[in-house]
N, C-alpha and C positions, 0 to 999 in steps of 0.2 A: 310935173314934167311936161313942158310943151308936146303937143300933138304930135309935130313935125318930127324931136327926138323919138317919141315913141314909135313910129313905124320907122323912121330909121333904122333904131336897134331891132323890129321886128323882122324887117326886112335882111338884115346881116345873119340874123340869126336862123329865118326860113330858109336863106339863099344856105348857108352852112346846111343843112338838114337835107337840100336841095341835093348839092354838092355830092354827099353822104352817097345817095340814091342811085346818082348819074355812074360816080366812081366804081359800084358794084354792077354797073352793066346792067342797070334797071331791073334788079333783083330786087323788088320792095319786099319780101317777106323778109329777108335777112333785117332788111332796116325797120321793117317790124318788131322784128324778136329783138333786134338793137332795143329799140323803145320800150319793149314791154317790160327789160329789166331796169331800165333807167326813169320810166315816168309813171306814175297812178293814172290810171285811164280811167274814164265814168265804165260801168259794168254795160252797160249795152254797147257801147266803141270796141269794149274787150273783147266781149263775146264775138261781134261780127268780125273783129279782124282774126281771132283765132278760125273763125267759118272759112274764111278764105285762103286758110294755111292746110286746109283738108286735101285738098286734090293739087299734084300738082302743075298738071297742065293748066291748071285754075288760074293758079298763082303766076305762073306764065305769063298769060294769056292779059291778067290784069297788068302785071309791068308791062308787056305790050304796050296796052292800050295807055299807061302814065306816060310814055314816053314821048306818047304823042299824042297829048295833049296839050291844051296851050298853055305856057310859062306862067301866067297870073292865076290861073285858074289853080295849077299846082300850088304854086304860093298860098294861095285862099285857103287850100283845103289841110294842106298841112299846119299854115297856122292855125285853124281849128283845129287842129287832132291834139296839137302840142302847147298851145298857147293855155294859162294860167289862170286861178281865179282873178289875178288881176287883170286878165286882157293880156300880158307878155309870154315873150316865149323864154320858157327856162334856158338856164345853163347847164348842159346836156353833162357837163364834168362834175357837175357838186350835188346833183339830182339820183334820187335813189328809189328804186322798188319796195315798198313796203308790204303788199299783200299778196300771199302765195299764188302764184297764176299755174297752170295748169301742167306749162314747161316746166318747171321749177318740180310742181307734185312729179311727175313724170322722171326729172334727173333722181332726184332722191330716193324715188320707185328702184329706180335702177340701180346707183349707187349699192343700198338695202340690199338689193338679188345678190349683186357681184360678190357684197361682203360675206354673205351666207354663203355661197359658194366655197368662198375663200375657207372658211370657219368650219365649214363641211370637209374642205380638200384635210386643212390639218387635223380633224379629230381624224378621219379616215387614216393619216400617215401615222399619228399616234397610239391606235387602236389598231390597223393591221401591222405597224412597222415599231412594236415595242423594241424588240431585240435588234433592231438599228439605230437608235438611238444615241446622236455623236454627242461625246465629251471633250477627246482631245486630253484627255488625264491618263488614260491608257495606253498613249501613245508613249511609250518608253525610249530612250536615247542615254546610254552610259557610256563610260572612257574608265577601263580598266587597268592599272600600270603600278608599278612598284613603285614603293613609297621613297625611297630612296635609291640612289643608283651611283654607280662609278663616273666620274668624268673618263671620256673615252672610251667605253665598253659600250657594247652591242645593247639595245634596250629595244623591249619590243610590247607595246601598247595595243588593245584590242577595243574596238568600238563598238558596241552592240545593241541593237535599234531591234524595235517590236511593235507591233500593231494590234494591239491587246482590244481594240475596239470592236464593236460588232457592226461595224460599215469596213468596205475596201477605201485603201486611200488611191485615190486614180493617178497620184504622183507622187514621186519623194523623191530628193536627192537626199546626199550629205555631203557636208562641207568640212575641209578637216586643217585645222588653221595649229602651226606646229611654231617652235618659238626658230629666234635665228641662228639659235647654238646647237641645232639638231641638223645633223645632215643623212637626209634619205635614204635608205638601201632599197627597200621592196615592199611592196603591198600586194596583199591577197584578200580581195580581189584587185588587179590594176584599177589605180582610174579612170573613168569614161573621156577624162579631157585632163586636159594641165591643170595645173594651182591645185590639186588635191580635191578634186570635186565626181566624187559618185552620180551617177544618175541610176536611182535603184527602181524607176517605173512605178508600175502600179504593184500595192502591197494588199493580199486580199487578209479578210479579217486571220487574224490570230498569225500571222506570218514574223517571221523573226530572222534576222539576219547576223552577220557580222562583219568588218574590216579588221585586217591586223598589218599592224604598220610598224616596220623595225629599220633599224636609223642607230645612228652613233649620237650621243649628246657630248659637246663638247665645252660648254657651260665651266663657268669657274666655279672653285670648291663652297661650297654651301651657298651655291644659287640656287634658286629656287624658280623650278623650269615649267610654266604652263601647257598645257596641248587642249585644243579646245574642238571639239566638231559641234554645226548646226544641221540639223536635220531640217529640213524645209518639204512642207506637204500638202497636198490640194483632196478632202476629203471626197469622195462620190459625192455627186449631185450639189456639191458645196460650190461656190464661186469666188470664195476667199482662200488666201494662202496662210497656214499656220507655221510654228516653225518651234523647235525645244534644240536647249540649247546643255552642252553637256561638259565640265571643264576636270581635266585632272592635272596634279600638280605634284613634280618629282624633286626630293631635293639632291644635290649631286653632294655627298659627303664625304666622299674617296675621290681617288683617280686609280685609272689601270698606269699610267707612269710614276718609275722609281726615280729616285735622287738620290745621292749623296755624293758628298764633298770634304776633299783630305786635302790635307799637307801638313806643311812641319809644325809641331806644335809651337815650337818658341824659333822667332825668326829673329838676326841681327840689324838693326837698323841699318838700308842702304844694302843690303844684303839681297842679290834676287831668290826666290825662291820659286819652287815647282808645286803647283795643286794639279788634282787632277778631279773629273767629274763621270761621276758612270751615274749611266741613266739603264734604263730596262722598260719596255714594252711588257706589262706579264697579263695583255689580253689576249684573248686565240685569235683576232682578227689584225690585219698590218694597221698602222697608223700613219694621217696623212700630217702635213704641217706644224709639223713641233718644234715649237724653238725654246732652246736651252741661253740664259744668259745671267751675264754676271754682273751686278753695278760698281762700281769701282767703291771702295768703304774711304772714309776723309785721309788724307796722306799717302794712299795706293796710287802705284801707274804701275800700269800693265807694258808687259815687253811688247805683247800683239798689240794691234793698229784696234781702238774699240770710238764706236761712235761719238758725236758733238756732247752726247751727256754724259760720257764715261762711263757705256755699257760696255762690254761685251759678250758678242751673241753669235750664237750659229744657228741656222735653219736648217732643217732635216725634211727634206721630202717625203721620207718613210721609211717607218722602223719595223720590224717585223714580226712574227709576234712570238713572244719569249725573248727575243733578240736582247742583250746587251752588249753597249758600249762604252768607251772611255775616251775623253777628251783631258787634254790640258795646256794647262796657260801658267804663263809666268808673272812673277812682278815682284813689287819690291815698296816696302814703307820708306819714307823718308824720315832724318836726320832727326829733325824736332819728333815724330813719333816715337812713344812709350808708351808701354804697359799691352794689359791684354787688350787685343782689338778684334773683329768678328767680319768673316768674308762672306755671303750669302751668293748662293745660287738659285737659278728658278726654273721651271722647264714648265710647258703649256702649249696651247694650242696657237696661234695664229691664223687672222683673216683680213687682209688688209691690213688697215692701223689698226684693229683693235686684239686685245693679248688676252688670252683668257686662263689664269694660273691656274695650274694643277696642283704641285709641290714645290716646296721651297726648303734651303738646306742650309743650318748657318756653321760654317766652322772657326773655334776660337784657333788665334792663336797669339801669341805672348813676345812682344816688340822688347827688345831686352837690350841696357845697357849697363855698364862695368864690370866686376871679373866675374860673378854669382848673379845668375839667371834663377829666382825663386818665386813657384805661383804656389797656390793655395787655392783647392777646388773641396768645396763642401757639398756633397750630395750632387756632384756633377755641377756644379755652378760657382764661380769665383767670386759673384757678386751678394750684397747683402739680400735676406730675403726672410721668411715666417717659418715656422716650426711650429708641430703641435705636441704635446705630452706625449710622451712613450715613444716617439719617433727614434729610429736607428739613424745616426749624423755617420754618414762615409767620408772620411778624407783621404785629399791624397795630395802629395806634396812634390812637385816636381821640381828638380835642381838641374844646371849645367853652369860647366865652367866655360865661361866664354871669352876668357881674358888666352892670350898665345905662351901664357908660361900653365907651368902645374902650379896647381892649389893644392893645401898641404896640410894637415892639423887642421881639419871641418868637424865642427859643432852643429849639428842640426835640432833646435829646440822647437819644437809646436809650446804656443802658450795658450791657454785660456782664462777668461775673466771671467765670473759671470756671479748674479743673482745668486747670495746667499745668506742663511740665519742660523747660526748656532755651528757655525765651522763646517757648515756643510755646503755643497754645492748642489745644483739641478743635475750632474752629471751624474751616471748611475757608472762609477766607476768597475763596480765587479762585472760590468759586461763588455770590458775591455778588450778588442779584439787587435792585436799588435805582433803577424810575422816577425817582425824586426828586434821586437822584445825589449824597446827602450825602456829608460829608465823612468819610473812617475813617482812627480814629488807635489805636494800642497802645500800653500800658505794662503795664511789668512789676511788680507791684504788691508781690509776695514770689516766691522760689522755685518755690512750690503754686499762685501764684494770678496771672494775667493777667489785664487789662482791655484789652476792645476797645470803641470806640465809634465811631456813627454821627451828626454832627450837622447839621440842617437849619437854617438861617435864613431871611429873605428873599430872599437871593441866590438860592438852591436854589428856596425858594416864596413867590411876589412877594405872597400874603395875608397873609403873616405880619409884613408890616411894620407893618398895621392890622389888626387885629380887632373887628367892630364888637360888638355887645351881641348876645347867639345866632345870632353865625357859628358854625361849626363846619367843619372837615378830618380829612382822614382821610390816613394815609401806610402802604403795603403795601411790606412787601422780603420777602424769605428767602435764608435760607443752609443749607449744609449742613452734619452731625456728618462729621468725616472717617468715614473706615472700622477696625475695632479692632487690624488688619495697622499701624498708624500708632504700637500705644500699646504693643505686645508687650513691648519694654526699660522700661516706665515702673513704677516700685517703690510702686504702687498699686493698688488694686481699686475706687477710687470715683472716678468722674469725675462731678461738674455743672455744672450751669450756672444760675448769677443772672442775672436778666436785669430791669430796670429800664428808665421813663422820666422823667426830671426837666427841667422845664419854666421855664423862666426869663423872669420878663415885665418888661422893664424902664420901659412907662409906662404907666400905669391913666389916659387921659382926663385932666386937666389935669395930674395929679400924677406928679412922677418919683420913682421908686424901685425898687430892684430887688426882685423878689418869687420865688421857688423854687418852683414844686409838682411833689411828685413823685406819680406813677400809682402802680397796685397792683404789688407786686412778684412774679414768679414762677422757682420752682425747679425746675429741670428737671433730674432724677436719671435719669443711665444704667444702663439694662437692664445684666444681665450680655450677654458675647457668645454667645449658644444657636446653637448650627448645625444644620441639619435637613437631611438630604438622605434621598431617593428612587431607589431604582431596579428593576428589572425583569432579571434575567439567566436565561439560557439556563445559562452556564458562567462561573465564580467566576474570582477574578484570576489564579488559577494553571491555567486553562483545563482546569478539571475539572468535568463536568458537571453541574448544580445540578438542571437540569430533565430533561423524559425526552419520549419521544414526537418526532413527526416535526417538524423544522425546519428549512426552514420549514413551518408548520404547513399540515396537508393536511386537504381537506372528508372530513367521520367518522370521522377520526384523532384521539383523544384526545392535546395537547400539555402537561407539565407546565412551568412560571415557576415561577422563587422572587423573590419579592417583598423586598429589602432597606429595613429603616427605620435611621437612624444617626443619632443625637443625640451633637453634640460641644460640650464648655464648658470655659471656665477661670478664671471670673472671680468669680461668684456662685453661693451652693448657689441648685437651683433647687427647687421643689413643685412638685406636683399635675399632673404632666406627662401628657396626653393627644395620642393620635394618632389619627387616625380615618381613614377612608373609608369609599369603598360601593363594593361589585362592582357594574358592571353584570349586566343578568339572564343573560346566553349566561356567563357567567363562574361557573367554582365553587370553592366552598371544597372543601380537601379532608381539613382538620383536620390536616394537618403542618405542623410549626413549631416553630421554635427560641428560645426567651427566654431571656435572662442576668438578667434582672431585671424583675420589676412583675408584669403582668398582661395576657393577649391572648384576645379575646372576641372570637366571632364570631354576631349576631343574624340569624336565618335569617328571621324578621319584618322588619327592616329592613335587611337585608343589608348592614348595617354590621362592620365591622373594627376596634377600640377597643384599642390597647394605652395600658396608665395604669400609670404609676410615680408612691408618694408621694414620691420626692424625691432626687433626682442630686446625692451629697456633691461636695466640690471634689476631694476624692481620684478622683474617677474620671473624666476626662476625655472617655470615649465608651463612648457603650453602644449596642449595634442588636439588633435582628429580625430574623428574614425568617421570610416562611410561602410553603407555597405555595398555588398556582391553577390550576387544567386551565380548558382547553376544549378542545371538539368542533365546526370549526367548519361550518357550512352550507353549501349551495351557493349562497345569496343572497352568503354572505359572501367567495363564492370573487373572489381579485383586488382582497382588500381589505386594512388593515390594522384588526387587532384590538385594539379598548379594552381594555386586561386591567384599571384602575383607575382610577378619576375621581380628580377632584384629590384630595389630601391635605392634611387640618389639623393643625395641631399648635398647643395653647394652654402655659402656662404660666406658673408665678408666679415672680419672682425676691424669694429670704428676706430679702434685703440690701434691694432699694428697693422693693417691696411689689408692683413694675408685673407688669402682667399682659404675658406676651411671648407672639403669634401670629404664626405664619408659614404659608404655604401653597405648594404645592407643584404643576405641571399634570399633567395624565391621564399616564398610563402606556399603553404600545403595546405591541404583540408587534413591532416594527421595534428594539425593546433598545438603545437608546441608552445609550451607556456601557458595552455588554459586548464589548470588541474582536473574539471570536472569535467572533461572532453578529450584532452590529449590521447593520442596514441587510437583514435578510433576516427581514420578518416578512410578507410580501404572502402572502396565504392561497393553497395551490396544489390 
């Protein structure tokens, strides 16, 4: 590199260095100890320049005198201090300290003291402040509330926070977040401020408090209503904020409002008619905002003026408590409407647009045209539907004459078809129950199919000999399904039952003629045969023992049950098969148990028991359970017999006729009924 370049670049780079010096107001130590981390100096440069960082009027005295010196001379001597083995002067930005200087031993010196201090101060906090020791786990925050509640009733939720810690927390609030279908009454303690927000100060160790907050829920039926508070807290000497957060969940599966809804049961096309509705408050507090209404059902118009979507509705500011009352409204089917049709009411809360249903109420009633008005209600329902074995069928058969002459010479016949072999029918005729005392006759109508019937005249019912122009009767019987022990050899899986009434009127008022009407008709399909049992054993059939612990059970003796479920079928695949119960509270789960199939869940929030299978083929004719259950019992309980299980449910669907099959089962005891080698010895000792 040419000469002339090279002191150029040296000269930019001294005058930069220069710069450095002037800038700090001719403080050359500072641009000393700049240097000493940034360049390798010869060991005698180092030594003398750290000599002159000793005193500091020293150091002084020497920027003094550089400053006024003369400009080349500074130049000279700095590029001696800084210039390189090659004669240049570094690049003060890519240049690095390699060997520990004295600063350097010194920081690290110190650094080293600080840390041992530091290393001192915590063994010291951990050695004398064992029993302060923060975790933030014993800081407790729960929301206590009934698992279930009335829509519209009083409901009152407690919050309760603890400082289980052995530090004070120097702050706490709570925060208390409620759903929008709860409307507020009171709290004790009031709030510090609006939105729900406590300020509970400082909490010294082991301090416990509580909030209790009561409020109406106004939530539709089986919602499912959350309430949540946040505890937020600033421990002593901590500088961080913590917070536990606490949620409980009510479902609403009542209401405190009644319904119900009348009127005529069979109406004449084009005919107004009168309903009426009574509603009832039966909670002890008034109620705000309820509105009752009615949607208009397809061919209805209402007499009263009802809204653009053919409701009608009334708004009720407040009803009282106990308070009932009654509304009504008119209307009328039209022309082309027949048969039976269904009016529904509904009554709930209101808040703006949004409707929050309580109850709902549907009334039939029956659109009738020519001279004989005839329904047919089976088990309270006109329409087809499931039946299981041994079931009692209630009928009832409503008639009116609806024509402006008398009806004269009336046959009233019930007929049934149904499922049969060997001249017999499903019907268990000796349990015939028939006020009226018609007359029963059978025939055999095919191999499959038997007909039995019931028929009434005048003889039987001394009206029927006239009918004047809107009379009307009513005729109630029942019978029963045998039991499926009856149909075991029969080379079928479908049993039903038809079940009709046809009406025969033989004089309309001057004119004689014979005239037929027949009612709606209903089909009545048999469940498969589902068998459910229950039971409770100490020791299994082969008298080996299932359970453990003292028996009979003794006070603070822990005693283990095993709990058996058994579903047996042969007729129908079945669905969606559920089992359920609840432990009472002295009862526990213990998380053992045996499944061949499905799924067994146990909710320690609802202390519920839930085993669910999709679907029991017909190849398999019995499937069970069992888990077990301890107790411990008390000396309250001493000389008693122990609940070990409240009833038991069981629902299910049959794939063949679509019916839903429920059955239900009573409590369960520690007295072990059914386990020979244990029964009869569960009285607590």
């Amino acid at each position: 590199m040419p000469e002339a370049k090279i002191k150029k670049s040296r000269s930019k780079k001294v005058s930069a260095a220069k710069g450095a010096i002037e800038k700090n107001d001719g403080k050359n130590v500072k641009m000393i100890e700049a240097a000493e981390k940034r360049v390798e100096l010869p060991p005698a440069k180092e030594v003398k320049m750290f000599e002159n960082k000793k005193n500091k009027n020293k150091v002084s005295s020497v920027g003094s005198k550089i400053q006024t010196r003369d400009k080349k001379i500074i130049e000279k001597e700095l590029f001696e201090i800084y210039k390189d083995q090659n004669g240049e002067i570094p690049d003060m930005s890519k240049i690095y300290h390699k060997k520990k200087s004295r600063a350097k031993r010194t920081l690290i010196g110190l650094v080293a003291f600080f840390a041992f201090l530091a290393a001192l101060s915590w063994a010291g906090f951990f050695f004398f402040g064992q029993g302060r020791n923060f975790s933030g786990d014993k800081v407790t925050l729960e929301i206590i509330t009934p698992t279930t509640v009335a829509g519209g009733d009083m409901v009152e939720y407690t919050i309760k926070y603890k400082n289980g810690e052995g530090v004070p927390l120097g702050r706490a609030e709570i925060q208390a977040k409620m759903p929008e279908t709860f409307v507020l009454s009171e709290t004790v303690p009031a709030p510090s401020e609006g939105d729900n927000l406590w300020r509970l100060g400082s909490l010294s160790a082991g301090k416990e408090g509580e909030i209790k907050v009561r409020g109406v829920l106004r939530g539709a039926i089986d919602n499912l209503e959350a309430f949540q508070a946040v505890l937020t807290y600033k421990p002593a000497d901590f500088n961080s904020e913590f917070q536990k957060v606490a949620t409980a969940v009510m479902k609403i599966d009542r209401s405190v409002l009644d319904l119900e809804l009348s009127g005529p049961s069979r109406i004449l096309t084009k005919s107004e008619a009168l309903f009426k509705i009574k509603y009832k408050n039966t909670a002890a507090i008034p109620l705000q905002n309820v509105r009752v209404s009615v949607p208009a059902p397809q061919g209805f118009s209402f007499k009263e003026k009802a809204d653009e979507a053919g409701v009608l509705s009334w708004d009720l500011v407040e009803i009282l408590p106990s308070e009932e009352k009654e509304i009504e409204f008119h209307g009328s089917f039209g022309e082309a409407v027949e048969g039976e049709k269904e009016i529904k009411a509904e009554i709930g809360f209101f808040s703006g647009d949004k409707f929050y249903l309580q109850k709902e109420n549907i009334f039939k009633t029956n659109v009738l045209a020519g001279a004989m008005a005839v329904t047919l209600v089976a088990n309270g329902d006109s329409k087809d539907r499931t039946i299981n074995f041994g079931d009692t069928l209630n009928y009832s058969i409503a008639y009116q004459n609806k024509d402006k002459a008398d009806l004269s010479e009336i046959e009233i016949k019930m007929v049934f078809e149904s499922t049969s072999r060997n001249n017999k029918m499903i019907l268990d005729w000796a349990t015939l129950k028939d006020d009226e005392d018609g007359v029963v006759l059978g025939t055999q109508l095919s191999p499959e199919v038997r007909q039995g019937t019931i028929t009434w005249t005048k003889r039987q019912i001394p009206a029927l000999a006239k009918l004047a122009p809107g009379a009307e009767g009513m005729i109630n019987f029942q019978i029963k399904l045998k039991p499926f022990s009856e149909f075991q050899g029969w080379d079928t899986k479908d049993f039903e039952i038809k079940s009709l009434v046809a009406v025969k009127i033989g004089k309309m008022g001057s004119e004689t003629g014979e005239e037929t009407i027949f009612s709606n008709t209903i089909n009545l399909k048999v469940n498969t045969n589902l068998g459910f049992q229950t039971e409770a054993r100490y020791f299994n059939d082969d008298n080996i023992a299932v359970g453990s612990g003292p028996q009979p059970p003794r006070v603070g003796e822990v005693t283990a049950y095993r709990i058996f479920w058994t579903v047996t079928n042969s007729l129908h695949e079945i669905e969606n098969l559920r089992v359920s119960t609840v432990l009472p509270e002295n009862i526990n789960w213990s998380n053992k148990y045996e499944i061949t199939a499905g799924e067994l869940k146990f909710n320690e929030a609802t202390r519920e028991v839930a085993w669910t299978l999709n679907r029991m083929p017909l190849d398999i004719q019995s499937l069970g359970i069992n888990f077990e259950v301890t107790v411990t019992p008390t000396a309250v309980e001493k000389g008693k017999l122990l609940t070990l299980l409240l009833g038991t449910n069981l629902t299910a669907t049959d794939k063949s006729t679509g019916g839903i099959i429920t059955k239900v089962t009573d409590a369960l005891t520690s007295n072990l009924d059914g386990d020979p080698a244990a029964e009869g010895r569960g009285i607590v000792r």
